[in-house]
N, C-alpha and C positions, 0 to 999 in steps of 0.2 A: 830192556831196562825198566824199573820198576815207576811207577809212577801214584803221587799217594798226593789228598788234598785234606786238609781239615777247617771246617769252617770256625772253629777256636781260635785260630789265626795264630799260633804258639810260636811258630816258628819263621824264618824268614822266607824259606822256601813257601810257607805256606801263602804267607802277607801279597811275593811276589806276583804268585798265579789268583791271590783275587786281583790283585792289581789289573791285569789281563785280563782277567776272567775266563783263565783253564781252571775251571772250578769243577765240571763234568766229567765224569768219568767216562763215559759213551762216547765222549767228542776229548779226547785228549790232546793238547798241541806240545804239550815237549815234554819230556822225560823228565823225573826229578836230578840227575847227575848232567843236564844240560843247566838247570838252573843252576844249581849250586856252584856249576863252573863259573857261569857268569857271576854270582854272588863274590866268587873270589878276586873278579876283575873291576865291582868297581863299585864307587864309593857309599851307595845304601842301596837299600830295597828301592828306591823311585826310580835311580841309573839301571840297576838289574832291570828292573820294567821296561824299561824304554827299550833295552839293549835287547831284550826279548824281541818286541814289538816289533824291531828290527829285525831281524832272525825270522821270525813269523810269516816278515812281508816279502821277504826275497822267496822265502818257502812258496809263498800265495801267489807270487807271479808266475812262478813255474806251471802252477794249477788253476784254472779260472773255475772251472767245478769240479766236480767229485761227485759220481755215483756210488751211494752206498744201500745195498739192498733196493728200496722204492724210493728211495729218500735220494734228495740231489743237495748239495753244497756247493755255496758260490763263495768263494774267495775275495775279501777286497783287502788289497795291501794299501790302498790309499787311507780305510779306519785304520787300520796299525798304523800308518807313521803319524796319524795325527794323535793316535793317543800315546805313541812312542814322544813325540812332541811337548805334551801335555807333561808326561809325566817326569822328563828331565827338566822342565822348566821346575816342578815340585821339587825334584832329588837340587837341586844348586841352592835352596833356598835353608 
């Protein structure tokens, strides 16, 4: 699945992943046809976020790290739901 970010913010795909912060191409966390599915389920770009973050954090509990090449990754699904949190509190307003 292709995955594309632009920091123009043009679009809402785009707006979502700064929201996140999959802005990296190196470190990609969802697909662009995973966002856009959530985009269709729900009411803006602050809900899509959140509904990510959510998505993101079930991912991360499966994973506590991740070796990649010399590089290790630690997983916290506790930052995601708080800024899954954060961000539906913005998307209601």
């Amino acid at each position: 699945m292709p995955w594309s970010y632009s920091s123009a913010l043009t679009t809402d795909l785009d707006r979502v992943r700064f929201l996140v912060q999959d802005v990296d191409t190196n470190r990609q966390l969802a697909q662009d046809g995973e966002i856009a599915w959530l985009l269709t389920q729900e009411a803006n770009i602050y809900m899509a976020g959140a509904r990510l973050c959510e998505v993101l954090s079930g991912r991360a509990a499966n994973v506590r790290l991740k070796k990649v090449g010399d590089l290790w990754i630690e997983y916290d699904a506790a930052q995601l739901l708080a800024l899954a949190s954060t961000l539906r509190a913005r998307g209601l307003t």
